[in-house]
ZABA-366216 format. One line per field, with one value per residue (C-alpha): residue in one letter; x, y, z. Coordinates in pm, 1 decimal, decimal comma. Each point is the difference from the previous one (the first is absolute). Layout:
! ZABA-366216
res: c(a|...)
u: c(X|...)
v: c(Y|...)
w: c(Z|...)
//
This chain:
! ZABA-366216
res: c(x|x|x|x|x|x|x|x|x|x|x|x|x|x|x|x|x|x|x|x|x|x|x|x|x|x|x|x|x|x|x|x|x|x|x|x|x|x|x|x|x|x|x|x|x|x|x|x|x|x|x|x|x|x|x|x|x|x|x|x|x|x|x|x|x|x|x|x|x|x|x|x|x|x|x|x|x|x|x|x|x|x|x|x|x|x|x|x|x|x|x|x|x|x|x|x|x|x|x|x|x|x|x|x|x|x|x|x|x|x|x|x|x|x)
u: c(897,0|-263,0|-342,0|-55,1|344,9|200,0|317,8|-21,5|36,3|321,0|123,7|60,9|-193,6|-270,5|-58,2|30,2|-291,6|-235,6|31,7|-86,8|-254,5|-136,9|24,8|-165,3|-313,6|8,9|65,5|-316,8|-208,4|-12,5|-10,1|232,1|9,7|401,9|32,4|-62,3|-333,8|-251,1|-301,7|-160,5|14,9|98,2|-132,9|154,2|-175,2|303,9|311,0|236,8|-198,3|286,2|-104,7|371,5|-101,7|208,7|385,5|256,0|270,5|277,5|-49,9|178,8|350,6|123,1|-181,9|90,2|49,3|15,9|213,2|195,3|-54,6|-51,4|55,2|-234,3|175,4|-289,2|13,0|-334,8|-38,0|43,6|-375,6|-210,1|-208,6|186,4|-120,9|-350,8|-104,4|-267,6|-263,5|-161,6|-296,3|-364,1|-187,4|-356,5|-178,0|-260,9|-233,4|-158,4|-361,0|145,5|202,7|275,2|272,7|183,4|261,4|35,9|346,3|-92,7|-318,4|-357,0|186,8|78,1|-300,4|-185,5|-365,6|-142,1)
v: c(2275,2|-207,1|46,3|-407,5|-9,8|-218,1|212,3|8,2|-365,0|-107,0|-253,9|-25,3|-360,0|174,4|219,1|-254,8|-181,6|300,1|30,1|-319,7|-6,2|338,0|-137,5|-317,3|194,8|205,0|-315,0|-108,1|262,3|207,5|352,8|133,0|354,4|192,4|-104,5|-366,9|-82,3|-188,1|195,3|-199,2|-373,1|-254,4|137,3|-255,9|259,3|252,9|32,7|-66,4|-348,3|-270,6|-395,4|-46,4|228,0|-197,4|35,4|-303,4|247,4|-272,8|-19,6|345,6|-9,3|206,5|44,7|239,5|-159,4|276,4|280,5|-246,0|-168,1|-368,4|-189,5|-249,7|-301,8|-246,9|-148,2|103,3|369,8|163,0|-69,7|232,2|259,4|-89,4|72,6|-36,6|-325,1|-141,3|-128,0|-367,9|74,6|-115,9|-243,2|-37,7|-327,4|-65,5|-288,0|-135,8|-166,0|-342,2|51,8|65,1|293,7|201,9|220,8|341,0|160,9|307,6|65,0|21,0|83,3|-305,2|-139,0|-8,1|-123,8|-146,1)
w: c(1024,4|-189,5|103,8|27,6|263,7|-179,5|-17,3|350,4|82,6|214,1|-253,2|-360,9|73,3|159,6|-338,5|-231,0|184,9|41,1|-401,7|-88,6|227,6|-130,8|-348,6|57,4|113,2|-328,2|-207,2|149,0|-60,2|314,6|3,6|214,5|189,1|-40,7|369,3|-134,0|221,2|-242,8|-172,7|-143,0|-171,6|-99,5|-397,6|-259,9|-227,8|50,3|-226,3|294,7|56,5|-129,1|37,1|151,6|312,0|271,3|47,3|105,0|162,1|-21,5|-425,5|-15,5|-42,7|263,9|337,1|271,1|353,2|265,9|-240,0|-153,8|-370,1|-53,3|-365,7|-27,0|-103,0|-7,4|-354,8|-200,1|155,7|-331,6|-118,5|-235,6|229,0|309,9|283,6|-103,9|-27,4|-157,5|112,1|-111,0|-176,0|99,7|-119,2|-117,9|21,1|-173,0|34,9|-308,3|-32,1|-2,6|359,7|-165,9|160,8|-284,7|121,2|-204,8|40,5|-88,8|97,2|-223,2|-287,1|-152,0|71,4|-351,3|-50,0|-329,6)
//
């Protein structure tokens, strides 16, 4: 028996859940106890952190229901990093001395001053 109670779960659904869901903290930075409970976090500083840190269950391409295993069939499923997802990135605005609104994609970084 694991220590986090996965392996005890009624239904092959019911595990496949708990992991993602225990994975999706670590992808976003938490640091979990072996029984699962958060320790600490969110720390985008760790090497666990990932950017794609939240799961879409139906992009996998089989999916347990109860104890029994489901093909997805839904046409675009088989994506790079699937289940993760990724996330749109933000946005930085920056108003300029004229009123002007730039938008930087990336952040600061491109943002070069003569």
């Amino acid at each position: 028996m694991a220590a986090n109670g996965i392996s005890t779960l009624a239904t092959k659904q019911a595990r496949q859940k708990a992991k993602l869901d225990l994975a999706e903290s670590k992808r976003r930075g938490f640091t979990l106890a072996a029984d699962g409970a958060v320790i600490s976090g969110p720390d985008t500083t760790k090497a666990f952190y990932r950017d794609r840190n939240e799961y879409n269950i139906n992009s996998l391409p089989t999916q347990y229901v109860g104890n029994a295993a489901v093909k997805n069939t839904e046409p675009g499923t088989m994506q790079t990093g699937r289940p993760w997802i990724a996330l749109p990135r933000p946005q930085y605005l920056m108003i300029l001395e004229n009123g002007d609104v730039q938008t930087l994609e990336t952040g600061f970084d491109d943002f070069v001053t003569e």
